[in-house]
C-alpha positions as CSV (number, residue, x, y, z in Angstrom):
1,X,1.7,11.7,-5.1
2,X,2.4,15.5,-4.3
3,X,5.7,16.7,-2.8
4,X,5.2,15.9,1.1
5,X,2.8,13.5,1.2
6,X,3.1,9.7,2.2
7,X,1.0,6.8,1.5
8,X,-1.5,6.4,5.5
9,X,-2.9,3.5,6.3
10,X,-5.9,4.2,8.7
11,X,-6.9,0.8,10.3
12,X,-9.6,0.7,13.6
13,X,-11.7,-1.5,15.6
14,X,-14.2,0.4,17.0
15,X,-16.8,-1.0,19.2
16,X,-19.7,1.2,18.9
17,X,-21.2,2.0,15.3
18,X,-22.0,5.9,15.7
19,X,-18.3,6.3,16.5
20,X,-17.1,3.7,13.8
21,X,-19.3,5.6,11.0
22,X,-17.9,8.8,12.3
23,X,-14.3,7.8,11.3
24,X,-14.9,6.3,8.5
25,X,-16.4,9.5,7.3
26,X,-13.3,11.6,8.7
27,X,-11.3,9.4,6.4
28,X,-13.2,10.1,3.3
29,X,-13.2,13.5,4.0
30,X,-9.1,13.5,3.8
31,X,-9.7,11.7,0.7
32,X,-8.4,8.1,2.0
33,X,-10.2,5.1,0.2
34,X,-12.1,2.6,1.9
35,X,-10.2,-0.7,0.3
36,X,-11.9,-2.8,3.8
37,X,-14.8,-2.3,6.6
38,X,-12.5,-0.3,8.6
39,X,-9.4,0.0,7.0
40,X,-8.5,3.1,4.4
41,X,-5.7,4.2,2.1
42,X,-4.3,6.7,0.2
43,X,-1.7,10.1,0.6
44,X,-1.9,12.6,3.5
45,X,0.7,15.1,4.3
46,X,2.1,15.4,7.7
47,X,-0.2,18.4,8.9
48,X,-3.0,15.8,7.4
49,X,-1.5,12.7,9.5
50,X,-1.5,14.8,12.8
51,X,-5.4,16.5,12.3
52,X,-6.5,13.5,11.1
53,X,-4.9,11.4,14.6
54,X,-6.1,14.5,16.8
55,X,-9.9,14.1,15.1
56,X,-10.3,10.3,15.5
57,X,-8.5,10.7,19.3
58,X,-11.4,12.9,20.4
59,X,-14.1,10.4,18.6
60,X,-12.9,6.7,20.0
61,X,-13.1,5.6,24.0
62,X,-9.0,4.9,24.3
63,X,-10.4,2.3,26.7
64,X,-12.2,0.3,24.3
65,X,-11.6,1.8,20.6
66,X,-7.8,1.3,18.5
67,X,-7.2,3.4,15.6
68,X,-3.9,2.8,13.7
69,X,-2.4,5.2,11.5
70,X,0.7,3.8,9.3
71,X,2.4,6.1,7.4
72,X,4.7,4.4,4.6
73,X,7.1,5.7,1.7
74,X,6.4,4.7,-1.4
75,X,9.4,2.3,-1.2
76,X,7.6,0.2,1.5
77,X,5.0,0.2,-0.2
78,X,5.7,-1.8,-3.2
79,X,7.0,-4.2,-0.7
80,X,3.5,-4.8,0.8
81,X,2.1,-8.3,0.4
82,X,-1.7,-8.5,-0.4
83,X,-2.8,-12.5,0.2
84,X,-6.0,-14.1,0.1
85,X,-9.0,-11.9,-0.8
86,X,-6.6,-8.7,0.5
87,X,-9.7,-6.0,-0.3
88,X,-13.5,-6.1,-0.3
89,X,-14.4,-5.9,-3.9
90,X,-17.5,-4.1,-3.4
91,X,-15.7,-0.8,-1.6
92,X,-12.5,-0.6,-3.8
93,X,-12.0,1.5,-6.4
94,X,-10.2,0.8,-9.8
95,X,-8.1,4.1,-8.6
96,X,-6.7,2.2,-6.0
97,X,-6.3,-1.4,-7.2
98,X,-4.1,0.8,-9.9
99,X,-2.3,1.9,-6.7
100,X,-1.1,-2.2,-6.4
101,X,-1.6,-3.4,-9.7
């Protein structure tokens, strides 16, 4: 992890699928990884953290739409608890199970 950067979290529920692929594809283009449906990970700056908030603000209906976006020190991290299943197989990558594991 470069100097500045903390791990994000990017969870959302998203009603409509236009705006839900939209975000998904904001994510990947700040280089998060998709480890569920609609949850991502990896490290983003702070400059990163705010564009990324101010993108997926002017996508979702704030009526209907959440987007979560949990910054976390790398401390915290290795606190996190994964249970059950904890990521879909089929969209993570060995690059982030290392991440855990």
């Amino acid at each position: 992890m470069k100097q500045g950067e903390k791990l994000v979290w990017v969870i959302y529920d998203i009603v409509e699928n236009k705006k839900r692929t939209r975000i998904a594809r904001e994510c990947k283009n700040f280089g998060l990884y998709r480890v569920q449906k609609s949850v991502f990970l990896g490290t983003l700056n702070k400059n990163q953290i705010d564009e990324l908030a101010l993108l997926c603000d002017d996508i979702i209906d704030e009526k209907i739409d959440s987007v979560y976006i949990f910054p976390m020190c790398e401390e915290d991290f290795k606190k996190v608890k994964l249970l059950g299943q904890a990521f879909d197989k089929k969209l993570v990558s060995n690059e982030v199970l290392e991440m855990f594991f």
